[in-house]
DRENSENU-651346 format. One line per 10 residues: for each residue x, z, y of C-alpha. Coordinates in pm, 1 decimal, decimal comma. Layout:
<pts>
X:Z:Y ~ ... $
</pts>
This chain:
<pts>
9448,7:9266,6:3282,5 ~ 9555,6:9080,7:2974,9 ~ 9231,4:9166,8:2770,0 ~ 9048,7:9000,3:3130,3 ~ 9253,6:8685,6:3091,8 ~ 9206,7:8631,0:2757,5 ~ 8827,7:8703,1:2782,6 ~ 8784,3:8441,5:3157,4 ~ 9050,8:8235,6:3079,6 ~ 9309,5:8123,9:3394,8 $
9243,7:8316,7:3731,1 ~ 9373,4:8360,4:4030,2 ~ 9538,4:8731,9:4192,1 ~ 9207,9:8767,3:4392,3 ~ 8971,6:8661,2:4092,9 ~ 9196,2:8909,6:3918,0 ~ 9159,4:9184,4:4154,3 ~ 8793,0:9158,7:4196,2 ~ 8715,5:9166,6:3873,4 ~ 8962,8:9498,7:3773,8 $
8928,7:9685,7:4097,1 ~ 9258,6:9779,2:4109,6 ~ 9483,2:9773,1:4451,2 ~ 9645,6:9426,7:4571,2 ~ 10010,0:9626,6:4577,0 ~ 9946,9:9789,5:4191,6 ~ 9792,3:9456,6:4077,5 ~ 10096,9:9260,6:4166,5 ~ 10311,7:9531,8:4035,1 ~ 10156,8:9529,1:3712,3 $
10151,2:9138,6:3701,8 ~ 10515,5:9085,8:3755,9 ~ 10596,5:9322,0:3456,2 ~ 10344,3:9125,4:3232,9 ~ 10550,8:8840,2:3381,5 ~ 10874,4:8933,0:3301,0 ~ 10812,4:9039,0:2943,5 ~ 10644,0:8681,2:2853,5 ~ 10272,7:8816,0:2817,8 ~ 10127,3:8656,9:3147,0 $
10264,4:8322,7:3294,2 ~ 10166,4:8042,2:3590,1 ~ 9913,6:7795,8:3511,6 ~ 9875,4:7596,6:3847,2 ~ 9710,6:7619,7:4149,7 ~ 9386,0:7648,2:4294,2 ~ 9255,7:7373,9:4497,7 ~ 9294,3:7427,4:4880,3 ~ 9009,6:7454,2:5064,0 ~ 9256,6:7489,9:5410,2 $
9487,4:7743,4:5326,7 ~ 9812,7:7754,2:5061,5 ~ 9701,0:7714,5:4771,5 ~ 9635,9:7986,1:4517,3 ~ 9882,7:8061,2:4228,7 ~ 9637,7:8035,7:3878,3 ~ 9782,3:8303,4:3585,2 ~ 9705,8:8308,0:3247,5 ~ 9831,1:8438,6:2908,1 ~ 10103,5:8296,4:2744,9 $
9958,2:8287,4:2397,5 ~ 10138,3:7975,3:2353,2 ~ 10537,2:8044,6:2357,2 ~ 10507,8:8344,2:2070,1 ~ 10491,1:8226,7:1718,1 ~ 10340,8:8361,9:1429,4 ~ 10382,7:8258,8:1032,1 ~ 10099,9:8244,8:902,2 ~ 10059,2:8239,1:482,6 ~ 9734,6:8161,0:299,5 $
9798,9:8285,1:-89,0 ~ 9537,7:8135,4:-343,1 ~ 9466,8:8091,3:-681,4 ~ 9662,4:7779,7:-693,2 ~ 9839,7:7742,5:-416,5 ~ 10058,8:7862,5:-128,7 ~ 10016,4:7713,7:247,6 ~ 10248,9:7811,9:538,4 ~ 10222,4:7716,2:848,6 ~ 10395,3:7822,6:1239,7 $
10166,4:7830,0:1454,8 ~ 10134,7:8006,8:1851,5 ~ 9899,8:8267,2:1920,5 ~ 9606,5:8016,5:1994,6 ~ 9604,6:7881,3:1639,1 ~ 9720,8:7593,8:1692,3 ~ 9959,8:7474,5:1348,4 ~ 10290,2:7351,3:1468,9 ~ 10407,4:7265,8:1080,5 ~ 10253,8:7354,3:740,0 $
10359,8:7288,0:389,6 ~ 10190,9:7378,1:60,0 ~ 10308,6:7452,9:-248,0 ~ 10142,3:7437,8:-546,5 ~ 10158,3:7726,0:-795,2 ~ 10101,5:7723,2:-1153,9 ~ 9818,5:7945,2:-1353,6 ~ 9913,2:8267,3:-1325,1 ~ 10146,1:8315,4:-1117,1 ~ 10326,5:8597,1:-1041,4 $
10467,1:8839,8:-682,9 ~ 10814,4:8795,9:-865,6 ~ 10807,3:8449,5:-861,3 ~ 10621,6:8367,0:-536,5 ~ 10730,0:8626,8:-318,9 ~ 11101,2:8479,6:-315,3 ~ 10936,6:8145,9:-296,6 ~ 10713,1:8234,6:25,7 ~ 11058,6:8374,9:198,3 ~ 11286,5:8075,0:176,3 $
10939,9:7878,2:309,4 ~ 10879,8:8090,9:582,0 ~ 11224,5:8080,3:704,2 ~ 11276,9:7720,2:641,3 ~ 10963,0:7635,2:853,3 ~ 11095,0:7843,1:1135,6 ~ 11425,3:7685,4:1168,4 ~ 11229,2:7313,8:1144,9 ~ 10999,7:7420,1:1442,2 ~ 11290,0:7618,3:1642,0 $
11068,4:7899,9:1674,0 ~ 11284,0:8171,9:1461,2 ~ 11341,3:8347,7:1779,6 ~ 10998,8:8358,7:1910,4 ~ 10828,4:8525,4:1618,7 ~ 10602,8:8779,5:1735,6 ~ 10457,9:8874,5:1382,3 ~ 10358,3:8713,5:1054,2 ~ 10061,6:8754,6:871,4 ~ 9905,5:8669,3:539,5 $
9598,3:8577,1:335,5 ~ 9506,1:8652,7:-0,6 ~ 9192,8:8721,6:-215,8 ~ 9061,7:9017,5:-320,8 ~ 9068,8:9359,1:-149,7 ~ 9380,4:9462,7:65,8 ~ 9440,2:9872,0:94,8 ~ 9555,0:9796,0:474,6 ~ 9711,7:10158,5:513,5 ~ 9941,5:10078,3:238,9 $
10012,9:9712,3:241,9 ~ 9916,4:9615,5:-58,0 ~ 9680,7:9394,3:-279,2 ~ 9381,5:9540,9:-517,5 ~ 9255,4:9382,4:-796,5 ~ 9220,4:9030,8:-728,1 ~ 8996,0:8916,9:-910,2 ~ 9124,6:8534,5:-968,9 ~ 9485,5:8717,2:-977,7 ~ 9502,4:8998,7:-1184,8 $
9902,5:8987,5:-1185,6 ~ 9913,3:9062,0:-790,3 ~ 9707,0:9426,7:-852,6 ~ 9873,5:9702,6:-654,8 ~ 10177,1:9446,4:-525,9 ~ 10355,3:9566,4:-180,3 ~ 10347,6:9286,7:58,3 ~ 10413,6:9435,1:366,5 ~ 10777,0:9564,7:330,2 ~ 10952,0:9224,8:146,8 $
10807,9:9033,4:486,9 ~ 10833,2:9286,1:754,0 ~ 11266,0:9353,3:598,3 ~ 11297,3:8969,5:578,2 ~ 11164,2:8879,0:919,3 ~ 11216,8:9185,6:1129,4 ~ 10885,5:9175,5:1311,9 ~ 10529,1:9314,2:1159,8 ~ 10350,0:9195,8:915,2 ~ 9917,6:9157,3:886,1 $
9764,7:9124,4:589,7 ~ 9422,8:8987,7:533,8 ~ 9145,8:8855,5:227,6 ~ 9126,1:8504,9:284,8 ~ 8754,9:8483,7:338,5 ~ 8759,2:8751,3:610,4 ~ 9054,0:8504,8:779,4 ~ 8851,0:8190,3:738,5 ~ 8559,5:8387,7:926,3 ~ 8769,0:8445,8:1180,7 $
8946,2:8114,1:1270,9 ~ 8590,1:7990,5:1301,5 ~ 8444,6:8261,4:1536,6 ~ 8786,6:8208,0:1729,2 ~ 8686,5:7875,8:1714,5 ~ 8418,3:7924,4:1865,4 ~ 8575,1:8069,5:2157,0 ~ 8513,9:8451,3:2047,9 ~ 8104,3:8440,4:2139,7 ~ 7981,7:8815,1:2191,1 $
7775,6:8742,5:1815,3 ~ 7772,4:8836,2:1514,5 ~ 7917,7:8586,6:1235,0 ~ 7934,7:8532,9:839,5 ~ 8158,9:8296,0:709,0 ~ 8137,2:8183,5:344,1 ~ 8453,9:8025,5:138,8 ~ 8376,2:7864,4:-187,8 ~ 8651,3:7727,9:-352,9 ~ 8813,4:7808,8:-650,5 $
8581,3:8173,8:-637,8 ~ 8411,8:8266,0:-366,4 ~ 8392,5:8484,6:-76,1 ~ 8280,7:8586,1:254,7 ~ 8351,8:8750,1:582,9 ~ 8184,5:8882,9:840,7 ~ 8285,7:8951,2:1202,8 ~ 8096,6:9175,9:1439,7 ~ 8184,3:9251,1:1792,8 ~ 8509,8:9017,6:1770,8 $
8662,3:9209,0:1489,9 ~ 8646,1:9152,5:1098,2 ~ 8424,2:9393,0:952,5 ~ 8557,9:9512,4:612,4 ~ 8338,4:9768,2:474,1 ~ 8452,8:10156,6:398,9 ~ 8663,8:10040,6:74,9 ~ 8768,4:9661,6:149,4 ~ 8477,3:9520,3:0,3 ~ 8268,6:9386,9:273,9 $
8182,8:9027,9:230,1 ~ 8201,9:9023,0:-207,7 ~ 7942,1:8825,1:-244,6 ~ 8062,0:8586,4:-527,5 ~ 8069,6:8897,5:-753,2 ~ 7676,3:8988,8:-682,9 ~ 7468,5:8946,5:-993,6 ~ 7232,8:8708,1:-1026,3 ~ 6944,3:8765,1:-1221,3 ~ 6896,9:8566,9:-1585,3 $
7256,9:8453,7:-1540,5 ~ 7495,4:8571,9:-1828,0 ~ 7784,7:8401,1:-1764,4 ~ 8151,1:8611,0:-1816,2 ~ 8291,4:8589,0:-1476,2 ~ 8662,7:8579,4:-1351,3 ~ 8609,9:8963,6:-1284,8 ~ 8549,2:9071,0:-1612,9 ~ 8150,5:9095,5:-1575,9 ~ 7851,3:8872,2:-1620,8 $
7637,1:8733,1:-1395,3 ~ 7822,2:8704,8:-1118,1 ~ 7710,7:8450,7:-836,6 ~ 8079,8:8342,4:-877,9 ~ 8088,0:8267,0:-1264,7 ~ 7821,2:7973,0:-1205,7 ~ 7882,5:7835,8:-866,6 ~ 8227,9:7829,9:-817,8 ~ 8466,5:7555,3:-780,4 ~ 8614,2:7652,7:-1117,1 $
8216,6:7710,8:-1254,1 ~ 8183,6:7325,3:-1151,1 ~ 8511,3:7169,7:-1300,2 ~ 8419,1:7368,5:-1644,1 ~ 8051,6:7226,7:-1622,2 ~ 8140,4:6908,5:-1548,8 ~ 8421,9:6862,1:-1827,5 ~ 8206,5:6673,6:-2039,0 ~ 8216,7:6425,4:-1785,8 ~ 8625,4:6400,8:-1744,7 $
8651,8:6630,5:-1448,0 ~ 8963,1:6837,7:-1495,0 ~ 9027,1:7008,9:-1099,7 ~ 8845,6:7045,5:-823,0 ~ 8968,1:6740,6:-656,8 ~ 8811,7:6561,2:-901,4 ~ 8478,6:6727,2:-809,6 ~ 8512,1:6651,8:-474,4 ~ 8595,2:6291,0:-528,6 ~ 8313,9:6231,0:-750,5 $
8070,1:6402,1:-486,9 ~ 8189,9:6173,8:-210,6 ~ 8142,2:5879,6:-448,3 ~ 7771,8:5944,0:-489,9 ~ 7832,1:6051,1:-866,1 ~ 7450,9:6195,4:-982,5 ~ 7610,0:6450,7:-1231,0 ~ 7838,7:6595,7:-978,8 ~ 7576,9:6531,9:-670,4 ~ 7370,4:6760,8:-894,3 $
7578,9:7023,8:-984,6 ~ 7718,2:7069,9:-684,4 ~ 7368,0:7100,6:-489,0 ~ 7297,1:7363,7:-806,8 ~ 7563,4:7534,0:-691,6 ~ 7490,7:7557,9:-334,8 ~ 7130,7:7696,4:-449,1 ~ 7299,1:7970,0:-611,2 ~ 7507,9:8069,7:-317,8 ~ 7196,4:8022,0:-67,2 $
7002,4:8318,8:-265,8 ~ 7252,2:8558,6:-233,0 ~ 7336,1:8431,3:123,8 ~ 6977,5:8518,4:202,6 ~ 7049,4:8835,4:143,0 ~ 7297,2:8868,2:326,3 ~ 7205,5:8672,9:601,8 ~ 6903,3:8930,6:626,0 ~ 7087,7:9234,8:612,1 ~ 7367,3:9124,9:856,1 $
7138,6:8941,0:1085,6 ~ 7424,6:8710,0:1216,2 ~ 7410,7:8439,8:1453,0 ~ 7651,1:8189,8:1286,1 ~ 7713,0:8119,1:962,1 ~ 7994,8:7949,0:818,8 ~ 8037,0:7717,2:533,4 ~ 8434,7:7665,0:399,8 ~ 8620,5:7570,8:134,7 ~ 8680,1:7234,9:-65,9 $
8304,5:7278,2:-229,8 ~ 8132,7:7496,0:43,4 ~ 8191,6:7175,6:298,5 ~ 8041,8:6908,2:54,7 ~ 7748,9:6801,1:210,5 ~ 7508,8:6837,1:-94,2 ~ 7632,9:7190,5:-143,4 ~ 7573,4:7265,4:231,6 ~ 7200,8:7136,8:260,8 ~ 7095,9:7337,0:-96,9 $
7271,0:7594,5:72,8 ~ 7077,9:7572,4:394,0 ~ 6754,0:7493,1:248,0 ~ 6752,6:7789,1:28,2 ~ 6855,0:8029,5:286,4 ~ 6595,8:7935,4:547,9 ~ 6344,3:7983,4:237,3 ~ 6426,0:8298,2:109,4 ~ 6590,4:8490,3:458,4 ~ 6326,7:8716,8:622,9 $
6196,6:8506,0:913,4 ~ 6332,4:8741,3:1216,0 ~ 6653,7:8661,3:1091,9 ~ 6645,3:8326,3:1049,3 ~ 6528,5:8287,7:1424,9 ~ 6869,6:8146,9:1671,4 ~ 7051,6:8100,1:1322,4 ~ 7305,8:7848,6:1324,8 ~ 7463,2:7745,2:991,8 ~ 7709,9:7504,6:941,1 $
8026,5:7378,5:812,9 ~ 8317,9:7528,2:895,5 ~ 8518,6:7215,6:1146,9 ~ 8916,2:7367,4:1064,0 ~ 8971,5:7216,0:734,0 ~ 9264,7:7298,4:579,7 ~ 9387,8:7504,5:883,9 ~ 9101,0:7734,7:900,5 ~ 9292,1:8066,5:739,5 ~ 9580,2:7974,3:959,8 $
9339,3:7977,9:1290,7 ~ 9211,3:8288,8:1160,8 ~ 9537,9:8444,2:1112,4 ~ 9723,8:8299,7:1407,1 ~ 9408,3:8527,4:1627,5 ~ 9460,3:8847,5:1418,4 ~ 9855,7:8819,3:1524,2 ~ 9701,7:8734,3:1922,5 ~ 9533,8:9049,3:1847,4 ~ 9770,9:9280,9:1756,4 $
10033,8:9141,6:2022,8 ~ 9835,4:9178,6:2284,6 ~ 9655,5:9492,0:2222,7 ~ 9729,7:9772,2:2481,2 ~ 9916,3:10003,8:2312,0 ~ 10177,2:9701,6:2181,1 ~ 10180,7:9628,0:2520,5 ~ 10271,6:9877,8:2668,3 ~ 10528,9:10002,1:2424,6 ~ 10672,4:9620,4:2494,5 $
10686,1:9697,3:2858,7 ~ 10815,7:10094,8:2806,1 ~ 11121,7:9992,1:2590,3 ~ 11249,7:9808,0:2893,8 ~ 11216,3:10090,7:3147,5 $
</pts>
């Protein structure tokens, strides 16, 4: 019933019915223990067409919180949001080069709970979960090899959260989170998708049948770390050639230091102020990207693609991007193909995350262990 809701959106007993085939008396059974335990709530009535009016139900995706974290490179964004992704409060917190779990993990607790006392939504935490780059070994809750932060390698995130918060605790690389907000965005289409983040590295997710598809090890979606060929540039990884090494948004601050750029802000700035160097670079880098998105895009055969991130968003790094794909992708793929830039911003990962938590609360077998502890 709640997978039905969530997939039609508010309905009625008799729209319910017809479209489960269960019996009026074991519908209504069902729907006032779904009731009581907060998953399923009124939304208004049907217009009457002569008789009483009928009672409209849908999930209650918006009283449960989650705390949602998005761990980068430089910085640390938290944000409370409810189960549809929508951010309640947010703060970021820079972090300096780096940094380390001993240092931010503390740092990340005192947030979280701080942001949950602001919102008054401490007692409606369903779950947290949390972003970071790099692989994630899901079975044991922890990080491997980062890339961008080699300090973080084999750290336990799972059991300082889940003993500080009491409830569970998802973890998540950020690009495969970004993918998601957008196809949840998007209202969950029955597609395929490929998102692409390029910010301070670069990544990628891809999302197939309305879950994130990682790959046998974790991997799925490493596309700043494919080689280009003729490029021998050390990347962030340890090797060379890496898509990564030249068209990141720490490739474009170091190529563009000559010209006083010291951050990626600064790149950004100077690309929204028409400055030709950066307009150049940036579009260089978007070329880059496109070839191995072509690839990609060609293998995967998605629907939608993506574009996030400070740099991915910046319109001359989008239309290289674009151009080069629709040149280089085999034409069967390209046909229905929809890419653009990603339209959460800053609260993309937390949209992303905010739907794995939906997810996992109201999967069947959370829900009805919810509704068997009660009994």
């Amino acid at each position: 019933m709640l997978a039905v809701l969530r997939a039609h959106g508010s309905l009625t007993r008799q729209e319910l019915q017809e479209r489960i085939g269960l019996s009026r008396v074991t519908l209504v059974e069902r729907l006032d223990a779904l009731r009581r335990h907060g998953f399923v709530r009124a939304a208004g009535h049907r217009d009457s067409s002569g008789g009483r009016r009928a009672e409209v139900l849908e999930v209650d995706d918006e009283t449960p919180t989650a705390l949602a974290v998005d761990l980068g490179q430089s910085h640390a964004a938290l944000a409370v949001t409810d189960l549809r992704g929508a951010v309640l409060a947010r703060d970021v917190h820079r972090l300096r080069v780096r940094h380390a779990p001993d240092d931010v993990v503390p740092m990340l607790l005192d947030a979280g709970r701080e942001l949950l006392s602001r919102t008054g939504r401490t007692g409606t935490l369903k779950a947290m979960a949390l972003s970071i780059p790099g692989q994630i070994d899901h079975d044991r809750g922890v990080t491997v090899a980062p890339p961008t932060m080699p300090d973080w390698s084999g750290t336990a995130l799972r059991e300082p959260f889940a003993d500080a918060f009491g409830v569970p605790v998802l973890l998540e690389n950020d690009a495969n989170a970004l993918t998601f907000g957008d196809y949840c965005a998007m209202g969950r289409p029955d597609t395929t998708a490929v998102g692409v983040k390029i910010g301070t590295g670069i990544g990628a997710g891809v999302v197939v049948g309305g879950r994130i598809h990682r790959g046998e090890s974790g991997t799925a979606g490493e596309m700043g770390h494919m080689r280009i060929e003729g490029n021998d540039r050390r990347c962030g990884c340890g090797r060379r050639g890496c898509v990564a090494a030249s068209a990141s948004g720490l490739a474009l601050v170091r190529d563009l230091r000559d010209s006083g750029v010291r951050s990626m802000d600064d790149v950004v700035r100077r690309v929204e102020a028409g400055r030709g160097d950066a307009v150049r670079a940036t579009a260089e880098a978007g070329r880059l990207v496109g070839t191995v998105l072509a690839t990609v895009v060609t293998i995967v055969n998605p629907r939608h693609v993506r574009v996030g991130g400070a740099i991915g968003v910046l319109p001359p790094f989008l239309e290289a991007l674009r151009r080069t794909v629709e040149s280089n992708a085999h034409a069967s793929a390209l046909r229905g193909l929809d890419v653009g830039a990603s339209r959460l911003g800053e609260n993309g990962a937390f949209v992303g995350l905010a739907g794995l938590v939906a997810d996992s609360v109201f999967e069947p077998a959370a829900v009805d262990a919810a509704l068997d502890s009660s009994v």
